[in-house]
C-alpha positions in Angstrom: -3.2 -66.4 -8.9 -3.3 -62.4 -9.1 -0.3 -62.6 -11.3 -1.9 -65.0 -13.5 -5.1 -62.6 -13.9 -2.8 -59.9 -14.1 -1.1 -61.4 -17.0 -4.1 -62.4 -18.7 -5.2 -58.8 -18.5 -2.3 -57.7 -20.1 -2.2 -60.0 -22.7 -5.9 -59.6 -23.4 -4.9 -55.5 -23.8 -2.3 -56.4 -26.5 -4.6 -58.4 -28.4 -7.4 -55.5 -28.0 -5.2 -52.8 -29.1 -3.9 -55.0 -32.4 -7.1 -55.7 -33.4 -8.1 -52.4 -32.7 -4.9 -51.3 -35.1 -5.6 -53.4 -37.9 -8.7 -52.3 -38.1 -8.4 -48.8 -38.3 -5.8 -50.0 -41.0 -7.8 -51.8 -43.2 -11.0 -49.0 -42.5 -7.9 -46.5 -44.3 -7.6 -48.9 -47.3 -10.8 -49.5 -47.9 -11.5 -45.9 -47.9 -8.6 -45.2 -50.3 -9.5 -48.2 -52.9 -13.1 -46.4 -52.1 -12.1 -43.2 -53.7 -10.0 -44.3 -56.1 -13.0 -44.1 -58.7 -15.0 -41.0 -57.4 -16.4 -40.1 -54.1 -16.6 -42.2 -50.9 -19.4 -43.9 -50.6 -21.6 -44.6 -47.5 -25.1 -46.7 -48.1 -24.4 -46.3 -51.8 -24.5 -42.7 -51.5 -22.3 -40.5 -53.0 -20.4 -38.1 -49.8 -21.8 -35.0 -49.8 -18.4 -32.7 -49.1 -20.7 -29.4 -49.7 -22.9 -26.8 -51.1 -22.9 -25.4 -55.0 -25.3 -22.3 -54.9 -27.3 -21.8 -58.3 -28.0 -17.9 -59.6 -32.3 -18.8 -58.1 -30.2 -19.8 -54.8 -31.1 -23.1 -55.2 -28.7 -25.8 -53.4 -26.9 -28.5 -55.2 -24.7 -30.8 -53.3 -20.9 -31.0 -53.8 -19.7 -34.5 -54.1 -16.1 -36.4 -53.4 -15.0 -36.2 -57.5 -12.6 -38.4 -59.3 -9.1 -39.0 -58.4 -7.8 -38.8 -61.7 -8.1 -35.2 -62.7 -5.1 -35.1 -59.8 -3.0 -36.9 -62.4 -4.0 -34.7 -65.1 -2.9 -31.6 -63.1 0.1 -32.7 -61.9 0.8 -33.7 -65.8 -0.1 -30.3 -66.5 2.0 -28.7 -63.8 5.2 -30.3 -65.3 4.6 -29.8 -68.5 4.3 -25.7 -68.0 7.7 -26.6 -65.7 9.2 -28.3 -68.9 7.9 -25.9 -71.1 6.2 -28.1 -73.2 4.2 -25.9 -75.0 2.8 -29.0 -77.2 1.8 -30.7 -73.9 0.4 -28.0 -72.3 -2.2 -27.7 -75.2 -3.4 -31.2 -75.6 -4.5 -31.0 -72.0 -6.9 -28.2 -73.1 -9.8 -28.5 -74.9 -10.4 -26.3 -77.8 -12.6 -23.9 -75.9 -10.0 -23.8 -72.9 -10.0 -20.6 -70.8 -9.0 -19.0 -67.8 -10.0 -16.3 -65.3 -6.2 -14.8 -64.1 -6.1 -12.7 -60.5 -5.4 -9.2 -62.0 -8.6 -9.6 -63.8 -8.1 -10.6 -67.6 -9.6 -13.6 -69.5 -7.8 -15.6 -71.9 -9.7 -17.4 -74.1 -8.3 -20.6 -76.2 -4.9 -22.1 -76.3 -3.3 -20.2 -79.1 -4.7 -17.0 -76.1 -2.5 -19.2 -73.6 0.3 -20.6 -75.6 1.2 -16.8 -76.8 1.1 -15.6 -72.7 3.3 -18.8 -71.9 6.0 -18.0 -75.0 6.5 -14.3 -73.3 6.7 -15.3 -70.2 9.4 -18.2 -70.4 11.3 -15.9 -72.7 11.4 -13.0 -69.7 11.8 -14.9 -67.0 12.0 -18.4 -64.9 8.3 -19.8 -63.7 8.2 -22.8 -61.6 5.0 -24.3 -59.8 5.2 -26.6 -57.1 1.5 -28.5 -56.3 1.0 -28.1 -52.3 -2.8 -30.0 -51.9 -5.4 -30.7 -54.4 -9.0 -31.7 -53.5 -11.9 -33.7 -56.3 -15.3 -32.1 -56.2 -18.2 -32.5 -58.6 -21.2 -30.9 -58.6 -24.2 -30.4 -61.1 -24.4 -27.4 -62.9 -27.5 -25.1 -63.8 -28.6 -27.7 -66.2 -28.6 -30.4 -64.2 -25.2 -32.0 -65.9 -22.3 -33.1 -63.3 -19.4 -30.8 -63.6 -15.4 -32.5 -63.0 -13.4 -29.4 -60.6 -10.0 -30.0 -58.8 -9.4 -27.0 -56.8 -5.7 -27.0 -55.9 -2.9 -24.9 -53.9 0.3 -24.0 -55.6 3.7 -22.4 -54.9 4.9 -20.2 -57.8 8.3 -19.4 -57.8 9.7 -16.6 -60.4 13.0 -15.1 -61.0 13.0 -12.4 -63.7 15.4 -11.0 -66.1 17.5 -9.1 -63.2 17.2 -11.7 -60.8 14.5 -10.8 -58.8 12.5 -13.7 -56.9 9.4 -14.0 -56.4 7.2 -16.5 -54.6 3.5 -16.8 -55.3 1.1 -18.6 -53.7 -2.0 -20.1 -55.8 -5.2 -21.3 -56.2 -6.3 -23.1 -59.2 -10.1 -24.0 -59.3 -9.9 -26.4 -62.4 -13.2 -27.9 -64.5 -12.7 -30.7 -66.4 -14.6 -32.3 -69.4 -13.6 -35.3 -70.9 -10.6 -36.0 -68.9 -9.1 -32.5 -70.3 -8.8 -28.7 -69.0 -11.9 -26.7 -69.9 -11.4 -23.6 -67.2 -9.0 -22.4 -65.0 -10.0 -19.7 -61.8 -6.5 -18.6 -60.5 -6.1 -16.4 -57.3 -2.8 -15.7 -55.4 -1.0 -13.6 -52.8 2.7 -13.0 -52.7 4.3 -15.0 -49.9 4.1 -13.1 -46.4 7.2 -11.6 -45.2 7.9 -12.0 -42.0 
């Protein structure tokens, strides 16, 4: 008999644990088909992820954003690997700019498509996308702003060989599905 109640123990364990298992696995798919069109939602609620701070110091939330502005980057990310110059612009929208790490501003493709030509003419940029995270947040006037803010690896060998290895942030807003601003800060890679 202890054997028997033993077993059943055992057996009721098992059972207990796959449940448990499955569970958690379909809790991680429902979460994924969840975000798969913005942020996760709980009660209908959109998942606060953090703070956006206003110039009067007011407080807007930052929410979960869409997924596909990761698709957009990565889209972006190989076409400056391919040096599809074309490409590259169509992402943009007309009033495209960026905000680079030694403190310039370009403003406007032609701006970017010039800095691009000189640059793959001197030398051999590659970017490699490490993580990227979806936020949204409403701006000053109320409107919901689109932001991807994600790390990068920027490789470079220059016309006498020399490598480089940058690492980047890119803090990316998005309006209509295309690249409206860029924010990029980096650091060379630590040597040990």
């Amino acid at each position: 008999m202890k054997k028997l109640f033993t077993l059943l123990l055992v057996a009721t364990l098992f059972v207990a644990c796959d449940d448990k298992k499955k569970s958690d696995n379909e809790g991680h798919a429902a979460m994924i088909e969840a975000s798969k069109n913005g942020a996760l939602k709980t009660n209908n609620e959109p998942a606060v992820i953090g703070s956006a701070y206003m110039e009067d110091r007011s407080i807007n939330p930052i929410i979960g954003g869409d997924l596909n502005t990761q698709k957009v980057w990565l889209a972006y990310i190989q076409a400056h690997n391919d040096r599809d110059l074309d490409k590259i612009t169509a992402i943009n929208t007309t009033d495209w700019e960026a905000y680079l790490p030694d403190g310039n501003v370009l403003k406007g493709p032609d701006a970017q498509t010039e800095l691009l030509n000189t640059w793959f003419k001197t030398s051999n940029p590659k970017w490699e996308v490490s993580w990227m995270i979806t936020n949204n947040s409403k701006n000053e006037e109320g409107v919901m702003d689109q932001w991807l803010t994600t790390g990068n690896n920027l490789s470079d060998t220059d016309e006498e060989g020399n490598e480089t290895v940058q690492h980047q942030v890119h803090d990316i807003q998005f309006v209509d599905g295309k690249i409206k601003r860029i924010n990029i800060y980096d650091r060379l890679k630590t040597i040990e």
